[in-house]
TORFIKE-466456 format. One record per residue: residue in one letter; x, y, z of N, C-alpha, C in turn. Coordinates in steps of 0.001 Angstrom, whole numbers, padded with zeros to 6 digits, always signed. Each point is the difference from the previous one (the first is absolute). Example, Ala and Ser with C-alpha at 12.3 -4.5 7.8 and 13.67 -1.06 7.14 Angstrom:
<sites>
A+013190-005690+007800-000890+001190+000000+000900+001200+000000 S-000350+001050-000720+000820+001190+000060-000770+001090+000730 
</sites>
This chain:
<sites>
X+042688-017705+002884-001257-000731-000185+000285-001315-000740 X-000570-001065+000389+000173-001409-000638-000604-000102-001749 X+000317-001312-000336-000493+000388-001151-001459-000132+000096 X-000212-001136+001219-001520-000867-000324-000689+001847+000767 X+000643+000704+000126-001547+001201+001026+000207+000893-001795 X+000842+000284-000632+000105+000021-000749-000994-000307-001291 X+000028-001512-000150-000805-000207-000493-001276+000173+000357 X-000429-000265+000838-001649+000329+000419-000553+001088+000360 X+001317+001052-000312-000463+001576+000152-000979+000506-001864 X+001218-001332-000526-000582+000374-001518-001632-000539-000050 X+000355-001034+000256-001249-000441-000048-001013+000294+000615 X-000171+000589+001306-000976+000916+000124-000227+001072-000209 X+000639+000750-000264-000098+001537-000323-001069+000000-001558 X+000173-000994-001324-000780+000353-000791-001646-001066+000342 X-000094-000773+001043-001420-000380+000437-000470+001339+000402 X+000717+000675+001382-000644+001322+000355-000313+001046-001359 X+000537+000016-000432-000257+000810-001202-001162+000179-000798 X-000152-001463-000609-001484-000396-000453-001101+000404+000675 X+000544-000298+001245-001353+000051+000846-000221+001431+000063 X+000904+000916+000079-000276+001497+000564-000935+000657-001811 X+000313-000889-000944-000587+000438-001135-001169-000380-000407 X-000047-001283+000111-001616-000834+000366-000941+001265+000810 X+000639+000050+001436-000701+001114+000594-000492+001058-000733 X+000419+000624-000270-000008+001295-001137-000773-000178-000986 X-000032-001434-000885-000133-000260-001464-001798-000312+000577 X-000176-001128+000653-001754-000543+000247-000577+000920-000018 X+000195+001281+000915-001648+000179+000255-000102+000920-001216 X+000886+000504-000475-000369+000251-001966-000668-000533-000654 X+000508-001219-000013-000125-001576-001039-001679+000242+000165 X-000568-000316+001471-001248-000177+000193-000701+001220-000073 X+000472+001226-000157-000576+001162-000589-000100+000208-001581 X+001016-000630-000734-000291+000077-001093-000818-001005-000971 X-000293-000970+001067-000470-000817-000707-001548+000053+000295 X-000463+000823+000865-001051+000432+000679-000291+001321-000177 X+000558+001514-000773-000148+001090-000299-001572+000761-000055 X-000356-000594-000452-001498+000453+000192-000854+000234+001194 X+000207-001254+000150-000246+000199+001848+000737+000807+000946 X+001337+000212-000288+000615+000844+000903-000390+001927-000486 X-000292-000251-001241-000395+001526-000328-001332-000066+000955 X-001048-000792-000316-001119-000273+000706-000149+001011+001143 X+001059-000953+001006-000017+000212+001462+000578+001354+000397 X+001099+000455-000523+000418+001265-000114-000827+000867-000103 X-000645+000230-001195-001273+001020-000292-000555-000155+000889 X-000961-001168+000775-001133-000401+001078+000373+001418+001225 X+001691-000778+000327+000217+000436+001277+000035+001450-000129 X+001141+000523-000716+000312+001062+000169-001104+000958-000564 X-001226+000018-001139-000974+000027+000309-000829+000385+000794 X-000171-000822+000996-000676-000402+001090+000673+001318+001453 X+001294-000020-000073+001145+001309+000917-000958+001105-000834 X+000088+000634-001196-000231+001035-000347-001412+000123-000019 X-001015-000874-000215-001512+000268+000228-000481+000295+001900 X+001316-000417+000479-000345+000578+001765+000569+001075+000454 X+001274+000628-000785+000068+001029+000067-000568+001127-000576 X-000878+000025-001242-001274+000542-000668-001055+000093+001257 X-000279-001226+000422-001145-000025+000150+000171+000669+001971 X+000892+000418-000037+000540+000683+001465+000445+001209-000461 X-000195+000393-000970-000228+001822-000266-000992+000789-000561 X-001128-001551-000601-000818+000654-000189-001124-000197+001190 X+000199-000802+000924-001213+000116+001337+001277-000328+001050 X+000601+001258+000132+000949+000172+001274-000531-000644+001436 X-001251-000426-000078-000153-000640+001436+000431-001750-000004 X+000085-000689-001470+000719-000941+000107+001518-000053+000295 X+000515+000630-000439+001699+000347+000532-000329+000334+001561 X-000710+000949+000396+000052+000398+001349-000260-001616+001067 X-000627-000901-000635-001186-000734+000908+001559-001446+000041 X+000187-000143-001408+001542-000882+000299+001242+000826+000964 X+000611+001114+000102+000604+001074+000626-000229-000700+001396 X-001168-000164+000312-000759+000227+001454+000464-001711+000852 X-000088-000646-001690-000404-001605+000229+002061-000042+000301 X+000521+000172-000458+001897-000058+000295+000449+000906+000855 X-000912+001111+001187-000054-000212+001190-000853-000761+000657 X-000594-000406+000058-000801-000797+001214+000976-001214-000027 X+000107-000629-001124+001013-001369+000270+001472+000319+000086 X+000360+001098+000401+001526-000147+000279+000999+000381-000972 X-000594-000205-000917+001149+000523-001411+000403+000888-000072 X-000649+001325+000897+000489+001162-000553+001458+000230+001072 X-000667-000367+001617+000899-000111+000906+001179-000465-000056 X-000015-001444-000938+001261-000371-000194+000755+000583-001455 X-000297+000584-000714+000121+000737-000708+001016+000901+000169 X-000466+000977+000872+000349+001277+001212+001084-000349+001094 X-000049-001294+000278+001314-000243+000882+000750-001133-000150 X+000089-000472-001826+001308-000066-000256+001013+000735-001210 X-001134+001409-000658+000491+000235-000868+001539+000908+000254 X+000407+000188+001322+001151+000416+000188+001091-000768-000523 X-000123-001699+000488+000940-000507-000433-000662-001004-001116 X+000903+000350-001058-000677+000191-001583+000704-002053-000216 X+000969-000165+000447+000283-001717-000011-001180-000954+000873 X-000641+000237+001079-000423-000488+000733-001676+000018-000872 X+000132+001247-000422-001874+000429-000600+000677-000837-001515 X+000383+000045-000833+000425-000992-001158-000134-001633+000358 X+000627-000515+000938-000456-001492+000635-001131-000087+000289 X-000735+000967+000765-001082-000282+000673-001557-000029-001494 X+000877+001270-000721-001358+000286-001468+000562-001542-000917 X+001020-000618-000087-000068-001397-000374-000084-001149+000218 X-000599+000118+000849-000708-000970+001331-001617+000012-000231 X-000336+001488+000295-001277-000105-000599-000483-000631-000886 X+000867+000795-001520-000469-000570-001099+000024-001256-000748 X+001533-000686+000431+000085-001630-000293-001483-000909+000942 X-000254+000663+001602-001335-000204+000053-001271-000179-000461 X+000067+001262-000565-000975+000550-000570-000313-001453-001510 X+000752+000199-000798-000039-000742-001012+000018-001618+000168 X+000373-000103+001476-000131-001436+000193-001186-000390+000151 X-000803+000679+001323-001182-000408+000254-001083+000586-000827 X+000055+000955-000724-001012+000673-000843+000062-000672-001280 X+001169-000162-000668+000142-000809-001432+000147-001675+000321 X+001126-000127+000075+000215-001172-000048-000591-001257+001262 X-000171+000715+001049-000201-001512+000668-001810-000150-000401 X-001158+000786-000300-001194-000430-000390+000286-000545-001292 X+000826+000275-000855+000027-000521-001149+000031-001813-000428 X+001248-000146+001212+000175-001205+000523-001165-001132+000525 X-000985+001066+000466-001438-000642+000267-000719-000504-001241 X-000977+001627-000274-000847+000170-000843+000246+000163-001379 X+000640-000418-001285+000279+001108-001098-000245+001084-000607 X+001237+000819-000276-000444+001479+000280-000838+000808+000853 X+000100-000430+001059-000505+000800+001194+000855+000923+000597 X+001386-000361-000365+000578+001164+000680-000161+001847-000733 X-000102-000473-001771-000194+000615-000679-000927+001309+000553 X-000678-000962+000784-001497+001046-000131-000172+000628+001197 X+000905-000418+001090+000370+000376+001036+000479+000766-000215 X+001682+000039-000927+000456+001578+000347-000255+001198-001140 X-000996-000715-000649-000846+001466-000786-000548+000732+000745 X-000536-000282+001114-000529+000886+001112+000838+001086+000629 X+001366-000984-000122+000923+000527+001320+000764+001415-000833 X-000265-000736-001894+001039+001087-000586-000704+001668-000010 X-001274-000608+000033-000966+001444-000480+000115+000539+001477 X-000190-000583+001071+000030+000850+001771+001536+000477-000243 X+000812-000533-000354+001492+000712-000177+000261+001222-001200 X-001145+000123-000433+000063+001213-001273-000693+001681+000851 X-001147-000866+001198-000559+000684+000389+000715+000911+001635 X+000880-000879+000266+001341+000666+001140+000911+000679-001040 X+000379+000020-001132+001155+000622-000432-000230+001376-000650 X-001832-000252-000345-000101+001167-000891+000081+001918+000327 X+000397+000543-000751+000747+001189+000396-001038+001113+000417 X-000590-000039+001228-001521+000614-000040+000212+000960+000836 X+001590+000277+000684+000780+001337+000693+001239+000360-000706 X+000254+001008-000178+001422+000329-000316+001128-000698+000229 X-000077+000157+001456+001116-001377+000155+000277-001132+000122 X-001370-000495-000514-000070-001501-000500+000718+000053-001677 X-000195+000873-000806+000061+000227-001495+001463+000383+000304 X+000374+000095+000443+001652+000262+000406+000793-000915-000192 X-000369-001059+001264-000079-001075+000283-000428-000930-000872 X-000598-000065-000921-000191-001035-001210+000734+000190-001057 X+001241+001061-000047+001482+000292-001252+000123-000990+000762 X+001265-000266+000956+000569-000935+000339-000722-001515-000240 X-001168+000082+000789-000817-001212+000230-000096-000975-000952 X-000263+000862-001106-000754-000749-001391+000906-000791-000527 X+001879+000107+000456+000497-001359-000502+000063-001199+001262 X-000834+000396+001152-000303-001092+000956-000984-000783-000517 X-001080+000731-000758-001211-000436-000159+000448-001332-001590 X+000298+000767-000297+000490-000811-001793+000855-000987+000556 X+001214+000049+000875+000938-001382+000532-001056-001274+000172 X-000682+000908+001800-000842-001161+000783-000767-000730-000440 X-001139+000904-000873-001314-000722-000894+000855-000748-000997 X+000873-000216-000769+000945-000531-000597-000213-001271+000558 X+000565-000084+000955+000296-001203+000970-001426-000603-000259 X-000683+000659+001167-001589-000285+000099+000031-000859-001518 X-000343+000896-000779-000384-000951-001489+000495-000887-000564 X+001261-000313+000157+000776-001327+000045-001037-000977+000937 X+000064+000203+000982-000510-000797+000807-001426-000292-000478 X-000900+000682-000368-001302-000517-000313-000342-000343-001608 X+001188+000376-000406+000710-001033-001569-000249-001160+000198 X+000861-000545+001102+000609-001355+000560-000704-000533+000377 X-001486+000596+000633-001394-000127+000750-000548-000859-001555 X+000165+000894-000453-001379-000602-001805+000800-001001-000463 X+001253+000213+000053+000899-001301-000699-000469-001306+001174 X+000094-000017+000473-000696-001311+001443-001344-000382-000179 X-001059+000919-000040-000982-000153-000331-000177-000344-001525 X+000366+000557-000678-000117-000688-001541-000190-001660-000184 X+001548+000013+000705+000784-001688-000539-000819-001015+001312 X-000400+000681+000908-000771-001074+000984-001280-000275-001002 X-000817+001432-000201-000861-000021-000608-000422-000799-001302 X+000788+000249-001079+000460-000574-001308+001503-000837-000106 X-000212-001013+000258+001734-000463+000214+000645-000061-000977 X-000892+000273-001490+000862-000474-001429+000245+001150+000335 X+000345+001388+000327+000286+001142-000675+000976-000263+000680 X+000872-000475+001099+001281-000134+000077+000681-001619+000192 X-000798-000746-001083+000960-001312-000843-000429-000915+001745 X-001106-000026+000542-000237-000671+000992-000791-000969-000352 X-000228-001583+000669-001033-000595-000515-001262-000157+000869 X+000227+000276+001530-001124+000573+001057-000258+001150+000462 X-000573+000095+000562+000179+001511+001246+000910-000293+000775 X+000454-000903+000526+000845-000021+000900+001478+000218-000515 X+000326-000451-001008+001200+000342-000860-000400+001102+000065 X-000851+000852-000495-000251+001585-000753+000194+000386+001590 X-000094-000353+000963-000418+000859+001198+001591+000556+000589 X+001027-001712-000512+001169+000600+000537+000729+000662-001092 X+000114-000510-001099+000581+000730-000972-000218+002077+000283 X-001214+000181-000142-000293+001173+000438+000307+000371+000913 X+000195-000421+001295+000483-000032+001009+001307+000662+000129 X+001056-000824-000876+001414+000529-000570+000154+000742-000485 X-001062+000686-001487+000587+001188-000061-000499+000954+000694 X-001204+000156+000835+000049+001023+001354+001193+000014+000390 X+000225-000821+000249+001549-000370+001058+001012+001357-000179 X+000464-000578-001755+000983+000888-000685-000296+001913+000048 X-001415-000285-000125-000228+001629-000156-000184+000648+001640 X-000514-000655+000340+000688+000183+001678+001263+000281+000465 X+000574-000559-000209+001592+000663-000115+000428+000783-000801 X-000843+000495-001458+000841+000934-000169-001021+001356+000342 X-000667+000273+001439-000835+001142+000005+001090+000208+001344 X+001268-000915+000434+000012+000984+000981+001204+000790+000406 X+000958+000329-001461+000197+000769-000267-000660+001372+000123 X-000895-000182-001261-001105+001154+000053-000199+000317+001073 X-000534-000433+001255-000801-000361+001338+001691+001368+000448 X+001082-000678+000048+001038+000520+000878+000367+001202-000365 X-000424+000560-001235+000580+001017-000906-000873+001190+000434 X-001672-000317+000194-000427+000688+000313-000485+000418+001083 X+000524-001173+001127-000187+000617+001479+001204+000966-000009 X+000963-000392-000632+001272+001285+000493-000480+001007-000322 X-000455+000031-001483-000414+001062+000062-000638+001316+000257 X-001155-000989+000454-001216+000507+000968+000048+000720+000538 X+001207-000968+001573+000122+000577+000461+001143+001342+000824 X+000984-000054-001286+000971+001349-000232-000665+001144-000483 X-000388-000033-001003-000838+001351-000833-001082+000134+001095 X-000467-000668+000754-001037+000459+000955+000521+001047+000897 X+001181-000585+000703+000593+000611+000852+001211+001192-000452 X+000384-000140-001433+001099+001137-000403-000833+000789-001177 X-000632-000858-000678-000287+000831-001378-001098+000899+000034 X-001293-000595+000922-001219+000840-000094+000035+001090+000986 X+000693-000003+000969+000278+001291+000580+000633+001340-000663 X+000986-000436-000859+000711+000848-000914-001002-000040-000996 X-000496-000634-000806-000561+000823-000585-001555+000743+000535 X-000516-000487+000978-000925+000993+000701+000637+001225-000087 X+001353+000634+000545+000302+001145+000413+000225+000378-001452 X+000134-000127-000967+000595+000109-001559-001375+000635-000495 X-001030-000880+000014-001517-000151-000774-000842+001043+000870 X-000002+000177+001422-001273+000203+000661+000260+001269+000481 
</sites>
């Protein structure tokens, strides 16, 4: 190797570096400097999961009536014929959900402020009301589940963090050192950005998961439990 590839091996290797730590370090930075709000949204959401799974055991015809609503549109079907192959159903459940959080959180947010917010408060409580354990082998099925549920909504709440952080600084531009809305609109803008990237990890962690324990874990323990 020459000296000059040499040299510019040095020299890039500690730019990449920074950067892979920057990555890592922001969307902290803007969580800790924002903590309140992120407890906020946390409580809201997850919250919001457990008041639909309550509220789908104590009038079982709401669980039944969503049940009904993820067959008629297809969900259950595709569900059912890809959970064999557990790589293909993992791509396909993180597809959904980077979806999901795009058009439900973030792209109204981009419109209206905090609209996405309020959008997927809806979506979190109808998702409390599909998971809740109102058969045996749904309650089976929610050991495994419940670290799908804690990953994904994870994500989710990052994302509608990033929603109030946008809306804030558009809204109020001094609260993030802006002197218009339009400064506040992009500034906010950016740190969505950051916390956007770091949900999709989360996002990847818990489609695998999903969808392996779907296909290896809840069968075994059906035959274990039932």
């Amino acid at each position: 190797m020459s000296r000059k590839a040499i040299a510019t091996k040095r020299l890039i290797h500690p730019n990449h570096g920074i950067r892979h730590i920057r990555l890592l370090r922001k969307p902290f930075q803007i969580i800790r400097a924002n903590f309140r709000a992120y407890l906020i949204i946390n409580a809201m959401v997850y919250g919001l999961v457990i008041t639909g799974m309550v509220a789908a055991m104590v009038f079982p015809n709401l669980s039944a009536t969503q049940l009904a609503t993820l067959e008629d549109n297809g969900t259950a079907d595709l569900v059912r014929s890809l959970i064999n192959n557990s790589w293909l159903f993992s791509l396909t459940i993180l597809g959904v959900n980077v979806m999901t959080g795009a058009l439900r959180i973030v792209l109204p947010s981009l419109i209206v402020p905090f609209t996405g917010i309020a959008v997927f408060a809806y979506k979190a409580f109808t998702l409390g009301l599909a998971m809740a354990p109102t058969t045996e082998i749904m309650a089976v099925a929610l050991i495994p589940h419940s670290l799908t549920v804690l990953t994904e909504v994870q994500a989710y709440a990052l994302l509608m963090f990033g929603a109030y952080i946008l809306g804030r600084s558009w809204v109020r531009p001094a609260t993030i050192g802006a002197r218009n809305h339009r400064q506040g609109y992009v500034r906010g803008l950016k740190q969505l950005g950051w916390l956007s990237l770091s949900t999709l990890p989360l996002f990847i962690i818990g489609a695998i998961w999903e969808a392996f324990s779907l296909r290896y874990l809840v069968p075994l323990l059906t035959q274990w439990l039932l």
